[in-house]
N, CA, C and O of each residue as an XYZ file, in Angstrom:
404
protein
N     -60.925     -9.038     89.205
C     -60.084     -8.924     88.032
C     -59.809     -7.456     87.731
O     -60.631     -6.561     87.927
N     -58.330     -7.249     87.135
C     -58.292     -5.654     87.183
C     -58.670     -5.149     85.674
O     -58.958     -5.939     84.775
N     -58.644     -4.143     85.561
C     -59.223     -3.527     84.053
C     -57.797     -3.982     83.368
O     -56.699     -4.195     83.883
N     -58.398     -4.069     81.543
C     -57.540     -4.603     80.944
C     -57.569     -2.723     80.002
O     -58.432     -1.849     79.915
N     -56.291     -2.845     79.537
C     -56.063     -1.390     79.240
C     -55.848     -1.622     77.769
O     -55.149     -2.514     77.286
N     -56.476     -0.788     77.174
C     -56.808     -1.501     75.743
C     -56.423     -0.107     74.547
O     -56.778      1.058     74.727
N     -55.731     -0.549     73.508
C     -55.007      0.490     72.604
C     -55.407      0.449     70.856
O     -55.855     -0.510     70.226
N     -55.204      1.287     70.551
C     -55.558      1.381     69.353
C     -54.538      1.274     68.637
O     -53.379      1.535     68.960
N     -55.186      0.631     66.981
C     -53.769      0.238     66.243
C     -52.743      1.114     65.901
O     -51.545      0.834     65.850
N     -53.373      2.406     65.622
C     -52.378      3.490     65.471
C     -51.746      3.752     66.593
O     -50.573      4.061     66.385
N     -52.138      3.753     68.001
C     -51.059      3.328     69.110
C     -49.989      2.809     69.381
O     -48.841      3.185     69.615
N     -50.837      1.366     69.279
C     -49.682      0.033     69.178
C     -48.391      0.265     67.686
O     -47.229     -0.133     67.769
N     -48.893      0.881     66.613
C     -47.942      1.377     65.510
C     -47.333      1.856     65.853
O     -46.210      1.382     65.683
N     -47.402      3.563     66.855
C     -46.110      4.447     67.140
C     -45.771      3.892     68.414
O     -44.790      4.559     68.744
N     -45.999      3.073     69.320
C     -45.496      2.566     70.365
C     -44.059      1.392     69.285
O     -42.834      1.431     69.398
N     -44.580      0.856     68.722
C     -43.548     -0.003     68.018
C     -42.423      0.648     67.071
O     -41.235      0.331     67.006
N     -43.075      1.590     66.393
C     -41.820      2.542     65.845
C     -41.091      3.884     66.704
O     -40.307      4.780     66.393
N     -41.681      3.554     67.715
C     -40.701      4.632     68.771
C     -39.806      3.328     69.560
O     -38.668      3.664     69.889
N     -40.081      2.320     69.792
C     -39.080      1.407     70.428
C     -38.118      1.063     69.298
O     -36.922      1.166     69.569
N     -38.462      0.665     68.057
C     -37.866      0.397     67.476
C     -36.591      1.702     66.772
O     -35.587      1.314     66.174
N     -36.873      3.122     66.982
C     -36.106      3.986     67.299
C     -35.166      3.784     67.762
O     -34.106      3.621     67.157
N     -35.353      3.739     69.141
C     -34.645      3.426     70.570
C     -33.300      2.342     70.254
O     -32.198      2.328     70.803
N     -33.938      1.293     68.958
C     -33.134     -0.155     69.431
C     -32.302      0.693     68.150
O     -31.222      0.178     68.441
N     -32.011      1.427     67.172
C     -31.355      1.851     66.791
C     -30.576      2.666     66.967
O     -29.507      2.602     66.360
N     -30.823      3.637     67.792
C     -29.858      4.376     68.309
C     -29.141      3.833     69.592
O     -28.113      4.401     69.961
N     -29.542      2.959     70.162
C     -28.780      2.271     70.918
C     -27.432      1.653     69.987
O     -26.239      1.926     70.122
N     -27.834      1.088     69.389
C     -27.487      0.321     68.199
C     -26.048      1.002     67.810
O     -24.918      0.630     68.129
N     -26.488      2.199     66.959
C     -25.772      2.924     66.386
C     -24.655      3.678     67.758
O     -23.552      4.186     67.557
N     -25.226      3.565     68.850
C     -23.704      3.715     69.860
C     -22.808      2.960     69.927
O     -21.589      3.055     70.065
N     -23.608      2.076     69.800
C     -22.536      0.422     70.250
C     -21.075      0.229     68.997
O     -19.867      0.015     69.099
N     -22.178      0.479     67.722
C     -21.133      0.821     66.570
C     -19.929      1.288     66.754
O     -18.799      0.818     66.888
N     -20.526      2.540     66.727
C     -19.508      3.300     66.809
C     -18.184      3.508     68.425
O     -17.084      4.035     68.597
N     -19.093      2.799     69.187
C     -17.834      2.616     70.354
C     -16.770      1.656     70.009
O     -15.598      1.737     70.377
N     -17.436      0.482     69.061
C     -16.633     -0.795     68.643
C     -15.784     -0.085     67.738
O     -14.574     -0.299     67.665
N     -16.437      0.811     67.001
C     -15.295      0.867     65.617
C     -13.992      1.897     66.386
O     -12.885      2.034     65.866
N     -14.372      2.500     67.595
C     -13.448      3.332     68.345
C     -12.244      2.671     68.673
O     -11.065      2.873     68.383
N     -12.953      1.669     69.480
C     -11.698      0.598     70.073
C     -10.931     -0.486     69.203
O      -9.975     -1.212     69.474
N     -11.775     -0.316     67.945
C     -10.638     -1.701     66.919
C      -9.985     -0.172     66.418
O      -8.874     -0.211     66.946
N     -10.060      0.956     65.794
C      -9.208      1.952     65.862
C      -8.328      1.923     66.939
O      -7.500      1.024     66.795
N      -8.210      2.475     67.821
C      -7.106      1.969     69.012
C      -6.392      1.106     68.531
O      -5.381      1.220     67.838
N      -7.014      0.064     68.964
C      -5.872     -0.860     68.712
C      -4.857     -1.141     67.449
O      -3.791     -1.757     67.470
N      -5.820     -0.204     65.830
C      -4.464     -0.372     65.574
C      -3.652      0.145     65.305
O      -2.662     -0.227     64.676
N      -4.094      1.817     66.038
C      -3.059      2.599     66.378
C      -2.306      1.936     67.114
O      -1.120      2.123     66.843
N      -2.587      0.878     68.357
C      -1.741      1.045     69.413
C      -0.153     -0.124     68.355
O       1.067      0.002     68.450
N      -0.886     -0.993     67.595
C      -0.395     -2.170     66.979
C       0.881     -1.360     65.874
O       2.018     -1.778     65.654
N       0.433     -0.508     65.499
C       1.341      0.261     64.170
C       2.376      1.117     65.236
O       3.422      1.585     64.785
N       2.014      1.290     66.689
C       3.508      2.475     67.425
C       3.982      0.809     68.079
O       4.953      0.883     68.832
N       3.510     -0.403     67.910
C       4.558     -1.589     68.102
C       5.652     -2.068     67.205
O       6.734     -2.618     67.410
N       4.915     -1.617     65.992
C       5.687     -1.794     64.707
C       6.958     -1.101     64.271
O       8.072     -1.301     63.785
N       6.148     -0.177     64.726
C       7.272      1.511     64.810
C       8.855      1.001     65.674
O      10.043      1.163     65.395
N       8.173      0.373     66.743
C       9.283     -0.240     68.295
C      10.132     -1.149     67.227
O      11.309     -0.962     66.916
N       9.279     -2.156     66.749
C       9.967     -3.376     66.698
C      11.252     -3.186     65.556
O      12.381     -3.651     65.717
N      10.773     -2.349     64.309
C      11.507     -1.783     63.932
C      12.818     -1.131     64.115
O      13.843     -1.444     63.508
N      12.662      0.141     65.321
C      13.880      0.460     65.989
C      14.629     -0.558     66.646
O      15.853     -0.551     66.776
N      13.890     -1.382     67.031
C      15.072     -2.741     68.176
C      15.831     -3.165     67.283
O      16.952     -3.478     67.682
N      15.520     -3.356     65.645
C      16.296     -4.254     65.251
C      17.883     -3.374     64.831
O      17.743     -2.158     64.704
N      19.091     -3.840     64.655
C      20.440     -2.832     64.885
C      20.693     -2.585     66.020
O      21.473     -1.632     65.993
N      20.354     -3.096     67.780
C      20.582     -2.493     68.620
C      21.263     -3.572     69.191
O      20.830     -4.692     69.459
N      22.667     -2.983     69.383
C      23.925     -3.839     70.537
C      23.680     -3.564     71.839
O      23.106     -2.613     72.371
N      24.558     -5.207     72.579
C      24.698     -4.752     73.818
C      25.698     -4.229     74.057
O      26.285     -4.094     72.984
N      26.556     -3.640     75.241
C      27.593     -2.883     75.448
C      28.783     -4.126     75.068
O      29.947     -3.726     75.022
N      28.511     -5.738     74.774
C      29.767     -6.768     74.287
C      29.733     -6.396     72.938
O      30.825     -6.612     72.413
N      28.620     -5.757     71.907
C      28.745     -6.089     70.910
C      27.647     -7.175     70.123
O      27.444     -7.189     68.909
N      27.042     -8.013     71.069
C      25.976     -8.782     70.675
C      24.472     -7.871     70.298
O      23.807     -6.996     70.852
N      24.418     -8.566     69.176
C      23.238     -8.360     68.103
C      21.663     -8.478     69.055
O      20.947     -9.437     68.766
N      21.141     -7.451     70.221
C      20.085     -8.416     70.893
C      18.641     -7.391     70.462
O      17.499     -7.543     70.896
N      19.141     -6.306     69.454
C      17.604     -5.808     68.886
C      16.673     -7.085     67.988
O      15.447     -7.193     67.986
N      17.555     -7.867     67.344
C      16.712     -8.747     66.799
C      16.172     -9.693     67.419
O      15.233    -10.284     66.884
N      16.588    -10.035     68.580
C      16.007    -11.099     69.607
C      15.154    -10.302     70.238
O      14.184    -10.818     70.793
N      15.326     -9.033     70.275
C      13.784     -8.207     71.132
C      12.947     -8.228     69.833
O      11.873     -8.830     69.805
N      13.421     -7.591     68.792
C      12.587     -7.515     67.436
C      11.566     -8.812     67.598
O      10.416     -8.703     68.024
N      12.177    -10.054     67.186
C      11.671    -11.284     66.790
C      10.722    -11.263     67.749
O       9.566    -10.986     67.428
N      11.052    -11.552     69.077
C       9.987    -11.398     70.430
C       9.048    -10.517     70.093
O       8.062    -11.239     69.948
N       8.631     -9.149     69.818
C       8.288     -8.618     69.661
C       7.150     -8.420     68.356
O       6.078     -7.820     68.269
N       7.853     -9.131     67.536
C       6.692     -9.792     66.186
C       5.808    -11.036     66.778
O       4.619    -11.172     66.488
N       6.477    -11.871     67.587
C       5.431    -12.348     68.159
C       4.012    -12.415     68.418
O       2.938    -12.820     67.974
N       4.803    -11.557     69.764
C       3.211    -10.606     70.423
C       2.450     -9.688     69.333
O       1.228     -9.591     69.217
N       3.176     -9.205     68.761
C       2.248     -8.160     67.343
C       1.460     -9.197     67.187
O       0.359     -9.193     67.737
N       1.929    -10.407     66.314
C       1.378    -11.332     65.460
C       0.155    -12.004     66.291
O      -0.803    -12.310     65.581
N       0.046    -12.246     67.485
C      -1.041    -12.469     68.913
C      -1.751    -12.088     68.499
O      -2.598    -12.714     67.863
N      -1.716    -10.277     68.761
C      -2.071     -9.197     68.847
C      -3.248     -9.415     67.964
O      -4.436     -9.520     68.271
N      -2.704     -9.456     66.879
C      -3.775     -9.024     65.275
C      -4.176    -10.002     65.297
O      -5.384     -9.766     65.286
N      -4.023    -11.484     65.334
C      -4.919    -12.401     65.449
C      -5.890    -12.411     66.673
O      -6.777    -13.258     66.571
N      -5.918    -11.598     67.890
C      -6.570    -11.627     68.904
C      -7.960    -10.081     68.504
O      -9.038     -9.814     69.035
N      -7.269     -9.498     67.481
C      -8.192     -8.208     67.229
C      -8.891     -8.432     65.960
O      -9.863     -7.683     65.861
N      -8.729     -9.189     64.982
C      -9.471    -10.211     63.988
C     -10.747    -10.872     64.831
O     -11.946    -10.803     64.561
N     -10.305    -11.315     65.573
C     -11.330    -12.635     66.666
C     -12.404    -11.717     66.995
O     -13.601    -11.976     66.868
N     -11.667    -10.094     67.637
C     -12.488     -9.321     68.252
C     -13.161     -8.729     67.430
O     -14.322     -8.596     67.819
N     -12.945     -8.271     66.375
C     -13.432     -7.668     65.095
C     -14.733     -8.547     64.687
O     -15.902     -8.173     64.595
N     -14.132     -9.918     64.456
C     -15.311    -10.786     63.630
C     -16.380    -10.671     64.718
O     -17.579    -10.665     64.437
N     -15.948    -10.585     65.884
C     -17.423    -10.650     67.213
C     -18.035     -9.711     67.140
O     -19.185     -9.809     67.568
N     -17.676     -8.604     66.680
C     -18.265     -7.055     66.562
C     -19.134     -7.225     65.316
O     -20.282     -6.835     65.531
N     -18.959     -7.636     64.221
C     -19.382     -7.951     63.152
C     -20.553     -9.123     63.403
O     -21.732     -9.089     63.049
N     -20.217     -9.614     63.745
C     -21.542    -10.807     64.354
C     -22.824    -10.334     65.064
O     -23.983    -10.747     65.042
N     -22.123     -9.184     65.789
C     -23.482     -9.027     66.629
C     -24.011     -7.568     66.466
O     -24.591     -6.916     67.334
N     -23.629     -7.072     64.872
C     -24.554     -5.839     64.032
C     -26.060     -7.151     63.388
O     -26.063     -8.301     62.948
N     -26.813     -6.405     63.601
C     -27.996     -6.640     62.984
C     -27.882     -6.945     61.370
O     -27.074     -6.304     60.697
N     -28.775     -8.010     60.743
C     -28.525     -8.590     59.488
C     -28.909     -7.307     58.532
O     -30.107     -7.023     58.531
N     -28.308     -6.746     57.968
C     -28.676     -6.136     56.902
C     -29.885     -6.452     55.937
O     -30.077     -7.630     55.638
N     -30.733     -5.444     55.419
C     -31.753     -5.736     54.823
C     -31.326     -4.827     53.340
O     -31.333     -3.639     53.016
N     -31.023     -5.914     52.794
C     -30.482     -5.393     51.191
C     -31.507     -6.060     49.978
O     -31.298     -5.816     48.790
């Protein structure tokens, strides 16, 4: 049988509050990478807005009205969009640690 390696409580204490360190600053990356990328996106979502905006008033060389048929198309996918970054948002939010209030 091999030796059993044996610790003291004040050990086992800073062994547990140095991991538990660790799981916070891990933690606190993850945050802040998430809150990076729902930023992005809604920068990227507000220079769609910006687009969809300009399409609308835009003729073809007959004279036909086709910024609003790109417009409309174009609210669409926005409208996807933000419901697909809500979904992603609430998942980000789900998997922060429960607050202790």
């Amino acid at each position: 049988m091999g030796k059993k390696m044996k610790i003291t409580r004040r050990q086992l204490r800073s062994i547990i509050k140095e991991e538990k360190r660790k799981l916070v600053r891990e933690n606190r990356g993850r945050i802040a990478a998430e809150g990076a990328l729902i930023g992005e996106l809604a920068g990227l979502l507000a220079d769609l807005q910006g687009i969809k905006h300009e399409l609308f008033g835009l003729v073809d060389p007959d004279g036909k009205d086709m910024g609003s048929v790109y417009g409309e198309s174009l609210e669409a996918k926005i409208l996807e969009i933000e419901d697909w970054a809500d979904k992603l948002e609430a998942h980000f939010e789900s998997m922060d640690p429960p607050s202790r209030t």
